[in-house]
VEXVO-466673 format. One record per residue (C-alpha): residue in one letter; x, y, z. Coordinates in steps of 0.001 Angstrom, whole numbers, padded with zeros to 6 digits, always signed. Layout:
BEGIN
aXYZ...
This chain:
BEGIN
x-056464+065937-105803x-053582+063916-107280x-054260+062698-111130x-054143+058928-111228x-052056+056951-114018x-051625+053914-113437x-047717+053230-115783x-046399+056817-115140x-046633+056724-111300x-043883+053572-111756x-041668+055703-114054x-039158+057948-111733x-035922+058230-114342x-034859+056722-118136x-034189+053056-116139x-037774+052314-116020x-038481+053274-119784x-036314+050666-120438x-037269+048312-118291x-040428+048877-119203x-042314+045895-121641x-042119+047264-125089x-045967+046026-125774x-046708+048617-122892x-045011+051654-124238x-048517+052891-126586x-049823+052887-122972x-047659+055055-121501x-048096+057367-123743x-051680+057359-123629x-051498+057852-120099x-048907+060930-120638x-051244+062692-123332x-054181+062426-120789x-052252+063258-117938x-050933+066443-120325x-054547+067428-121325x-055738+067178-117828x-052921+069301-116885x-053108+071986-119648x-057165+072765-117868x-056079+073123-114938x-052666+075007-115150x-052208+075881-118558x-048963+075648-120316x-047304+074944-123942x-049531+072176-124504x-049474+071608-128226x-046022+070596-129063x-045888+068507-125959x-048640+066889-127119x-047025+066384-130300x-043861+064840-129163x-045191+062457-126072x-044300+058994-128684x-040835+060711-129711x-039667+061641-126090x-040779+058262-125031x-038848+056673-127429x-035433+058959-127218x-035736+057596-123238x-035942+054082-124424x-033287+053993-126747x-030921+056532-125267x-029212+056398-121645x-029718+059887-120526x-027898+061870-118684x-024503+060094-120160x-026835+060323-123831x-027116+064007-123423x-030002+065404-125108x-030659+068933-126011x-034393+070450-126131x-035547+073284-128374x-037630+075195-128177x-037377+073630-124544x-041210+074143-124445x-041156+070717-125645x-039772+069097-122353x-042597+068173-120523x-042942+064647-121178x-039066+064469-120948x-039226+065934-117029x-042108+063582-116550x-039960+060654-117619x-037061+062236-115655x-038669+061751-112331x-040956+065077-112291x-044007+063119-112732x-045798+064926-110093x-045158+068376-111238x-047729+067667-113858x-049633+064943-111715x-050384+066614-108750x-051745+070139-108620x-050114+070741-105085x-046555+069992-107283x-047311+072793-110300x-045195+075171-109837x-042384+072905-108834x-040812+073018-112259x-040125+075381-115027x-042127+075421-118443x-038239+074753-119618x-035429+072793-119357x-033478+073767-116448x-030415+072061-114695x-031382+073577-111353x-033740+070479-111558x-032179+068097-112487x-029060+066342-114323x-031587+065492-117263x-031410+068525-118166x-028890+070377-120327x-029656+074135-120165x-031709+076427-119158x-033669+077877-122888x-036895+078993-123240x-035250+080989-126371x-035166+079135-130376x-032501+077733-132645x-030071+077030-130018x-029907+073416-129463x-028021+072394-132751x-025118+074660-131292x-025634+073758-128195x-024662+069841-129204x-021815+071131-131960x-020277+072202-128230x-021080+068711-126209x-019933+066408-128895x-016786+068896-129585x-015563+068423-126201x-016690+064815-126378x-014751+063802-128934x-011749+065833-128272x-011491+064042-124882x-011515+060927-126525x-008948+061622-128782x-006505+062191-126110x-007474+059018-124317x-006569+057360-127566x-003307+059422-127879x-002137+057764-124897x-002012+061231-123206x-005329+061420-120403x-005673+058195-118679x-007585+059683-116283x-009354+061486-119536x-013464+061923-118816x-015607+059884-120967x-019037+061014-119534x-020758+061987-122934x-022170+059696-125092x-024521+060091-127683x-025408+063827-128361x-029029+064744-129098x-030383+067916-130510x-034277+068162-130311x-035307+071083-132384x-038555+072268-133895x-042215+073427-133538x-041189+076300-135914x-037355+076887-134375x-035495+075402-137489x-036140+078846-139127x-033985+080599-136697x-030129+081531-138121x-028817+080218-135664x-030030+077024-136255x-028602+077167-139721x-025216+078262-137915x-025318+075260-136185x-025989+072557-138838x-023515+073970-141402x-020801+073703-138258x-022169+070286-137162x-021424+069087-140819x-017743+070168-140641x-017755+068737-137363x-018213+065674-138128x-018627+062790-135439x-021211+061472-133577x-024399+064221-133331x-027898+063150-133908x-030313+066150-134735x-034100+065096-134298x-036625+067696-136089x-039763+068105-134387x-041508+068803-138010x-045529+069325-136698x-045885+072065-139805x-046184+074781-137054x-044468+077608-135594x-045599+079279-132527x-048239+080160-135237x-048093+079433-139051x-044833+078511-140419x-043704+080899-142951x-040256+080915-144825x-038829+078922-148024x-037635+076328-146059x-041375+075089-145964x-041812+074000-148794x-039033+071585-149183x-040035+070195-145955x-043170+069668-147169x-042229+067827-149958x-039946+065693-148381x-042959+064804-145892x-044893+064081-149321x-042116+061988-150758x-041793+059835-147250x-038549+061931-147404x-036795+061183-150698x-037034+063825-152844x-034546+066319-153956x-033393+068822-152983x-032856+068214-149322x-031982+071144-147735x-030233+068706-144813x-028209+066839-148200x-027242+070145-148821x-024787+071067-146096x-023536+068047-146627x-025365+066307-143222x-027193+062223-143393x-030959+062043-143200x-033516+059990-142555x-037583+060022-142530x-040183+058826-140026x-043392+060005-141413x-044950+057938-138545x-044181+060711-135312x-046567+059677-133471x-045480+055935-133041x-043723+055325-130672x-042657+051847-131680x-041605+053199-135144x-039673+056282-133445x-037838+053191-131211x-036658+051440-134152x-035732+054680-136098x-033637+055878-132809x-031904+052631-132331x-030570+052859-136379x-028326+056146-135262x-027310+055502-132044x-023466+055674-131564x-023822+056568-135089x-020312+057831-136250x-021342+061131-138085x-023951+063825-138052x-027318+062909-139037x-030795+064817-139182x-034229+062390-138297x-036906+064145-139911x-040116+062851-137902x-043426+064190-138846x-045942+064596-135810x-048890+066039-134694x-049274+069095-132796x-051485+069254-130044x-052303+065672-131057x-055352+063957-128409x-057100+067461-128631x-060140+068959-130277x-062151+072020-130075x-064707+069999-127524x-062555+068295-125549x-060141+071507-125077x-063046+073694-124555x-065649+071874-122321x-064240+068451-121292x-066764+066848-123423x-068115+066196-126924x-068604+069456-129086x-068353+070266-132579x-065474+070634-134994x-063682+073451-136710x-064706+071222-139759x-068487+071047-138358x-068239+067435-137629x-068968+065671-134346x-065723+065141-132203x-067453+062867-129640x-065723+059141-129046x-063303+059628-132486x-060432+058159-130839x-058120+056789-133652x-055582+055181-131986x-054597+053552-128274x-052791+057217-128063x-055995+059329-127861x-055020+060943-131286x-058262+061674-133238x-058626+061918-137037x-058175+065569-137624x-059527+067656-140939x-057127+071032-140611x-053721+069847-141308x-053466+068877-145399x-054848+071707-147126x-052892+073417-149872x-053941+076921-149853x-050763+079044-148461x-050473+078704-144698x-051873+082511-142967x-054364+081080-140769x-055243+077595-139157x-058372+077482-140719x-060152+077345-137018x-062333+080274-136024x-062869+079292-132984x-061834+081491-129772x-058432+081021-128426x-059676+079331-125489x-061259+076165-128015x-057862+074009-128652x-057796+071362-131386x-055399+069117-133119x-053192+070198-136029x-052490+073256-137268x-054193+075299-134311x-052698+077997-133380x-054152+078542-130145x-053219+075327-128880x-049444+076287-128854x-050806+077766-125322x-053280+077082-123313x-054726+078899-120528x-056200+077093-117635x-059448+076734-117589x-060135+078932-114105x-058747+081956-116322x-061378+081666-118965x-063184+084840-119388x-060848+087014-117955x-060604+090237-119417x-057366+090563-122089x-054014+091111-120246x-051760+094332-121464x-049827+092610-124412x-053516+091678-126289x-055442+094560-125369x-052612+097165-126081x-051280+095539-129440x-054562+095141-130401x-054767+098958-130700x-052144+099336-131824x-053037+097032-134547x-056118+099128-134705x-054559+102455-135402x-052338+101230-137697x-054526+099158-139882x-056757+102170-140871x-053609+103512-142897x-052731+100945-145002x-055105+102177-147930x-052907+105370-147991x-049241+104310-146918x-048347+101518-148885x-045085+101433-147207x-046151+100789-143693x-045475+097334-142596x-045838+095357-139228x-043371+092723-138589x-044199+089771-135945x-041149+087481-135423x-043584+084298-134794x-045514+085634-132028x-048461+087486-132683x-051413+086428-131073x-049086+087061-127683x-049201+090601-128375x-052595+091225-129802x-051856+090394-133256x-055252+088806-134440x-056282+086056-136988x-058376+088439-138624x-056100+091084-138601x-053726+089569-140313x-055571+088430-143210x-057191+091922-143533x-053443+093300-143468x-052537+091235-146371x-048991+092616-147895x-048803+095295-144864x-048102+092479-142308x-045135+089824-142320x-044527+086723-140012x-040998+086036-140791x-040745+083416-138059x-038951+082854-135356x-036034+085079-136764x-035470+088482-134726x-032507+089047-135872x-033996+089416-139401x-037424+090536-138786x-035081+094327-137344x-032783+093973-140053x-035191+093487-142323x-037365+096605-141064x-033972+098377-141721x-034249+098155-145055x-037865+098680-145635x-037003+101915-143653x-034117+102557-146042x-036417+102503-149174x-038352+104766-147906x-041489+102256-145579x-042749+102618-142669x-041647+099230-140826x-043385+098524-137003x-041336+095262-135444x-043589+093762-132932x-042552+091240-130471x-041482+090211-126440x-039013+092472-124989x-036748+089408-124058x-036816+088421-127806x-035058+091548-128754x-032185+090527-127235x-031765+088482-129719x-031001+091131-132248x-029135+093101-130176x-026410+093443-132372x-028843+094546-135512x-030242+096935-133535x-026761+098900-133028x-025403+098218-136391x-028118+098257-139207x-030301+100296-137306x-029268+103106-135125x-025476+103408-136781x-027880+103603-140262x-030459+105755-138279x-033127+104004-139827x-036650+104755-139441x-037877+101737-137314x-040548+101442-134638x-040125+098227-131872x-043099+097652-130062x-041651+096073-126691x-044025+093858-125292x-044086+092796-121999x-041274+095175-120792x-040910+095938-117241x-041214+093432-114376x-043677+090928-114473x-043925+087385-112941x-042715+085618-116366x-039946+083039-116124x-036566+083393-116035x-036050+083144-120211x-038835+085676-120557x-038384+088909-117818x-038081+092197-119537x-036841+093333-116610x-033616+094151-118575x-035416+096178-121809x-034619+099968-120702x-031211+099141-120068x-030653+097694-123310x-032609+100149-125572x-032055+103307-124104x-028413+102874-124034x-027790+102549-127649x-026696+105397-129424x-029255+107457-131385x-032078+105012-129960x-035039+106953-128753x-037507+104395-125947x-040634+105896-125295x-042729+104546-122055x-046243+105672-122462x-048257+105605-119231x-052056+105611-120786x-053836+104951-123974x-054159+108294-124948x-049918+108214-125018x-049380+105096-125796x-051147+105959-129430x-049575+109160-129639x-046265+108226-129305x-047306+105608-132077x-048672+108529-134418x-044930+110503-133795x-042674+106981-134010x-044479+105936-137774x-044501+109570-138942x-043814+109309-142539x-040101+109913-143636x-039531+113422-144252x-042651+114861-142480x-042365+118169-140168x-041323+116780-136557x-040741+113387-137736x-038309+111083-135493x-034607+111104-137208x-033944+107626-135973x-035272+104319-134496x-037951+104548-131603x-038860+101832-129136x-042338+102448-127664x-042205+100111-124523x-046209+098677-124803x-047987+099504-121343x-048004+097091-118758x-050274+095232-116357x-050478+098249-113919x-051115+100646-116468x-053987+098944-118347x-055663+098390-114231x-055310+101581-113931x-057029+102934-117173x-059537+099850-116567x-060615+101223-113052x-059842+105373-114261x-057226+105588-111052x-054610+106652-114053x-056638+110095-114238x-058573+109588-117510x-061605+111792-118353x-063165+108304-118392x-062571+104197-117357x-061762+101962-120068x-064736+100552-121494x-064660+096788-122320x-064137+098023-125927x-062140+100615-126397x-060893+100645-130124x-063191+103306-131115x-060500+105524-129281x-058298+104952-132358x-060422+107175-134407x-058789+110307-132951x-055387+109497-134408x-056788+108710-137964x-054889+111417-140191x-053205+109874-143406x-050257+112291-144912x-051014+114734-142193x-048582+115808-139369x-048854+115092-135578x-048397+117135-132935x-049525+117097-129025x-051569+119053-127002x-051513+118906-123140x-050262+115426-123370x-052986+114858-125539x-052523+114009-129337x-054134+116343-132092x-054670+116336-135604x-052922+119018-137350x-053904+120230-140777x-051605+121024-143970x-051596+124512-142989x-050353+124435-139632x-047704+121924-140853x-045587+124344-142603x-044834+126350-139501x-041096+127131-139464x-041218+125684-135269x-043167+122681-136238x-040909+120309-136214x-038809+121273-133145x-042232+121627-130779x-043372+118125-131652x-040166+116745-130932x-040001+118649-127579x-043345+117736-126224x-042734+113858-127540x-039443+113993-125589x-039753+116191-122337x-040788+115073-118857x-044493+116280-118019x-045969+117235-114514x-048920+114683-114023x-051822+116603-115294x-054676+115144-113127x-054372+115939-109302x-055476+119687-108901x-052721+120071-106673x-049904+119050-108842x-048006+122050-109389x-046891+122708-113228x-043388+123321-115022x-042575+127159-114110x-044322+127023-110895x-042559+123714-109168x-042064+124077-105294x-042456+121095-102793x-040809+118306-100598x-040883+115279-103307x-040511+114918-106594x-041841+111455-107924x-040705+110505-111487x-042264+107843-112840x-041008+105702-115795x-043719+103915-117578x-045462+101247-115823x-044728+102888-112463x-046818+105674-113148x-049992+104092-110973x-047837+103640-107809x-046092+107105-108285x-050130+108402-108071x-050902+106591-104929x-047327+107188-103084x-047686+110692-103885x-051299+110783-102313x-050089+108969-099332x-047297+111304-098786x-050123+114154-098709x-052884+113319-096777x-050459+111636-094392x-051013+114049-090974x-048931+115889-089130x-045977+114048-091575x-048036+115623-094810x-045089+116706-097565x-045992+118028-100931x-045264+115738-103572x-045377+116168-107135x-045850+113858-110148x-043919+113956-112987x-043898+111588-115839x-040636+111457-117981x-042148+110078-120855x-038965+108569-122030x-035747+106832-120761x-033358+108100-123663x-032263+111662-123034x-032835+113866-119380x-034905+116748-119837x-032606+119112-118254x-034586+121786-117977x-037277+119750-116005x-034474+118852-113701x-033168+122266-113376x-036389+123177-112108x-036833+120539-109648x-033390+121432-108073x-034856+124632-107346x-037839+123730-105455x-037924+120299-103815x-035455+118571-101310x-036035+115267-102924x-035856+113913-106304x-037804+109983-106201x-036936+107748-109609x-039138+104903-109938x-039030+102251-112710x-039878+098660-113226x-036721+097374-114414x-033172+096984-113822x-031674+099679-111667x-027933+099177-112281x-027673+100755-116079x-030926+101746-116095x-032688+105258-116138x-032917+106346-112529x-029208+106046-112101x-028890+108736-115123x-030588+111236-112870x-029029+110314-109567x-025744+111077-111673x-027117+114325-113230x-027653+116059-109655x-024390+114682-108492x-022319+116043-111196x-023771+119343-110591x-020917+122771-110276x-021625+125380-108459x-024140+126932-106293x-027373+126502-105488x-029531+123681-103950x-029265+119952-105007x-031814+117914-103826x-031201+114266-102532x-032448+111409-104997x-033948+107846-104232x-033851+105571-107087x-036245+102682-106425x-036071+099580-109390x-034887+096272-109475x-031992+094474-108768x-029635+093295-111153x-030715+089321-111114x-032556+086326-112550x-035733+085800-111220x-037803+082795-112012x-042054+083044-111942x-041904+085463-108410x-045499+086973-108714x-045075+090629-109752x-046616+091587-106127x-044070+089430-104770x-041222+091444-106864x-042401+094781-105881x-042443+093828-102514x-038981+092793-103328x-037957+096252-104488x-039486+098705-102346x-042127+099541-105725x-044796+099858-102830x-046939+102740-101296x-045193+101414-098122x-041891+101019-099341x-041657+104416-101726x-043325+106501-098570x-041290+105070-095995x-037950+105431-097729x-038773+109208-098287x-039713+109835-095065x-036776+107824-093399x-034997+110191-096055x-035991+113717-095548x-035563+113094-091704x-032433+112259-091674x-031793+115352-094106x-033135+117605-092027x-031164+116535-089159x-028133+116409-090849x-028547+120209-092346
């Protein structure tokens, strides 16, 4: 059923903001925050800075004449109110209309919209370019040399915030808008939040400049040499209209600091239950409406202590106003009580493992660039971690470079974050890491296909990380790896075995964690609803790690000083492995078959299943083997040797990019073979090399071929045609 609202179902574009009576603007935007809260139950979404910036969007609309007035979201997570001013009402109105648009801004969409980022730090940049060309236009018009000169840019409007001010780039861009010069209006979105806490020395100015009503000295914005003005009020719209109509067509660059809310019109009861409930502060939250805007008095967003938690300790799935952290998403109310996806459950191991040897390594250190309850990173975690963990922001760049030189002194740094956030440090992940082989470990979350958006698909991670020299990417297919390639990456410098450079574990996907949850991955036992205990095998401060049958085993000081230590930990961490579980799956030294599967990672279920299928499958039965190559970085020859040898047909599978990926390595390996001797044929199955924009991940593997169907139908079409042809 459609969501009634009675002003917003008149608003299709900018026109009828302005047309719109100013005395009836506070109603629109009460209308917009219910319409948002209504829509973050049933589909979920980035509800808290939306909620934060409903009277400041409203406002940019009336004063500004978008698209000529070009304004620039970030982190475009804040758009929603602008595409529901922008004539995509109904996308958050109607639930039959969802999925029409993107959590971002996206031009596909419409002309509103500037670019497609659901990335930080950008936008500032982003305008430096607009009003460059802008201006530069003009100034030949004026030159008497473009008559016919385009004058379709106006005002220039950079939207940044919720935490993505602490990005370099960001910086980049205002110390080039200053030299710029011209017109460029930077609003910050200041709601004292990141995607969680904000953390940096930029803070505290801020803060004082909110305390000062935005006079006080130094101003970091003064600084660079840019104008500035204050508008403690954020969440009034009629203030935010007067304040916006002072710098339009204003002649030079100039910062408005507004101070909002975020996820202003929530609490814990409303967010949680629809109805009254009790506080994070213990008080009643029932019919505390402060304002025509549905913004309640709130008790968690002045305190002084230094900012590591919100002070709520209330499950993610109870949203409130202020400093919440959970309210930056929100998951729809239908997916309540779900069990954890792979990034939680996994990095909460991980976590886990970890966290039992801080006592004894002082120098091991997990790094979150601004996202950790994504991955698993908990409240309580982090305030048991204390010094050991560091939220540096929304700053990859610096959260690698600065593991690079925690690794050079000697620590133990883990980075932890999305795989499509690494991108963002690509070039500090060649240079100050792997040219400086320093000891790092990346935790890649959310590698692999999945149904994300278009900004978010680490559909591209393998490619990238595996291809950069002296980078080692692991892709554990089970707990029981997944920790033990942990125990090997964070080995302590100098130890017996330990890695000699940077390793990437890729975190186990959605497939893997199904598997383990229903014991179809081969496990001695299902995953249990809790399964940190597991953690306790891998508890071994100072000692040395080795692996045994794929599984990992403590190994005491003794042992350690065996002269082939070092070289048999690195071999078994590195070399493909015959799946152990199927009786039938023949082992290294004894390989003979039809099929080879290898499969990368998160493939590893479907490689189980394909390779049953191609068994039991009648009078068409072929012998298929499993192997699982553990890593994408370096071919285990030897494996391959072998497999030449005794099967007809080599299968790759993967869950990312084909083209530069792994599969292609071994496709090129047989191909480049001299000499005698059999070579089998090889089917690489992955994805293509596109953009794909919130296609279900069943949907994607249909896509691909990464089916039963489509892996068992290819082989077969294969090996016929082989045989025929020999």
């Amino acid at each position: 059923m459609r969501m009634t609202a009675g002003i917003l179902n008149t608003i299709h574009g900018p026109a009828d903001v302005h047309a719109l009576d100013a005395a009836r603007l506070p109603e629109l935007c009460a209308e917009i925050r219910a319409a948002l809260i209504r829509f973050g139950h049933a589909h979920g979404g980035h509800i808290g800075s939306n909620l934060g910036m409903v009277e400041a969007t409203v406002a940019l609309h009336r004063v500004f004449d978008s698209p000529r007035d070009r304004i620039v979201f970030d982190v475009s997570h804040q758009s929603y109110v602008h595409k529901m001013i922008t004539g995509r009402a109904a996308a958050y109105l109607d639930p039959a209309h969802f999925n029409d648009v993107t959590g971002f801004t996206n031009p596909d969409e419409s002309a509103h919209d500037q670019f497609t980022l659901g990335h930080t730090g950008t936008s500032i940049s982003l305008a430096c370019g607009l009003a460059k060309t802008r201006d530069m236009r003009r100034a030949a018009g004026r030159d008497g040399g473009g008559s016919d000169v385009r004058d379709d840019i106006g005002n220039v409007i950079a939207v940044i915030g919720d935490g993505s001010l602490s990005s370099g780039i960001a910086f980049e861009g205002l110390n080039n808008a200053a030299e710029q010069g011209g017109n460029l209006i930077i609003v910050l979105n200041d709601n004292e939040m990141s995607i969680a806490g904000d953390f940096g020395g930029m803070y505290g100015p801020l803060a004082r400049l909110r305390a000062s009503n935005g006079t006080c000295q130094p101003n970091l914005f003064n600084a660079l040499g840019l104008d500035y003005r204050y508008v403690e009020a954020g969440n009034d719209v009629n203030a935010l209209v007067a304040a916006f109509r002072e710098v339009k067509d204003i002649d030079h660059p100039v910062v408005v600091h507004i101070h909002t809310l975020k996820g202003a019109g929530l609490d814990a009861g409303d967010a949680a239950t629809g109805g009254a409930a009790t506080s994070a502060a213990g008080t009643s939250t029932a019919g505390t409406a402060g304002s025509a805007t549905g913004i309640r008095p709130t008790g968690n967003v002045s305190h002084t202590e230094p900012w590591h938690s919100d002070l709520c300790n209330l499950p993610d799935r109870h949203l409130h106003e202020g400093q919440c952290e959970a309210s930056h998403w929100q998951t729809p109310d239908k997916a309540l009580g779900r069990p954890e996806d792979s990034r939680k459950h996994y990095g909460r191991l991980a976590m886990a493992f970890l966290e039992r040897r801080f006592a004894t390594e002082p120098g091991l250190v997990v790094i979150s660039p601004a996202t950790p309850g994504s991955n698993g990173i908990t409240h309580e975690f982090r305030e048991r971690a204390g010094s050991h963990y560091v939220d540096c922001g929304i700053t990859e760049a610096h959260a690698v470079t600065f593991a690079a030189g925690i690794a050079k002194a000697g620590g133990t740094p883990v980075v932890a974050t999305t795989a499509s956030f690494f991108q963002r440090a690509y070039d500090q992940l060649f240079q100050e890491v792997s040219l400086n082989r320093s000891r790092i470990t990346i935790l890649d979350f959310l590698g692999g296909l999945s149904g994300t958006d278009n900004t978010h698909s680490g559909a591209y991670d393998a490619g990238m990380f595996a291809n950069i020299p002296g980078m080692t990417m692991l892709a554990p297919t089970g707990t029981d790896d997944y920790l033990a390639d942990l125990a090997w990456a964070t080995l302590p410098q100098g130890a017996p075995g330990a890695p000699d450079g940077p390793v990437t574990i890729r975190v186990p996907g959605q497939r893997i964690l199904d598997a383990e949850r229903t014991g179809e991955n081969g496990a001695d036992r299902p995953l249990t609803a809790d399964e940190f205990s597991r953690t306790e095998r891998w508890e071994a401060p100072g000692a040395v790690w080795s692996l045994y049958d794929g599984r990992c085993r403590y190994v005491g000081p003794g042992e350690s000083e065996s002269a082939d230590l070092a070289g048999r930990i690195r071999n078994e961490i590195l070399s493909y492995r015959p799946d152990a579980k199927p009786a039938d799956v023949r082992r290294s030294g004894d390989m003979a078959g039809d099929v080879a599967i290898l499969a990368l990672g998160n493939t590893m279920p479907l490689a189980r299943r394909a390779a049953a299928a191609l068994r039991q499958d009648g009078d068409r039965a072929l012998a298929a083997t499993v192997i699982d190559p553990r890593q994408c970085t370096e071919l285990d020859t030897a494996t391959l040797s072998l497999l030449r040898d005794g099967y007809r047909l080599v299968v790759t599978l993967e869950d990312g990019q084909l083209e530069g990926g792994w599969g292609e390595k071994v496709t090129a390996y047989y191909a480049n073979l001299a000499g005698g001797g059999n070579v089998p044929r090889v089917l690489n199955f992955g994805a293509v090399k596109e953009f794909t924009d919130r296609v279900p991940l069943d949907e994607l593997e249909r896509r691909y071929g990464l089916t039963v169907e489509g892996v068992t139908g290819r082989v077969h079409d294969t090996l016929c045609c082989y045989s025929e042809a020999r």
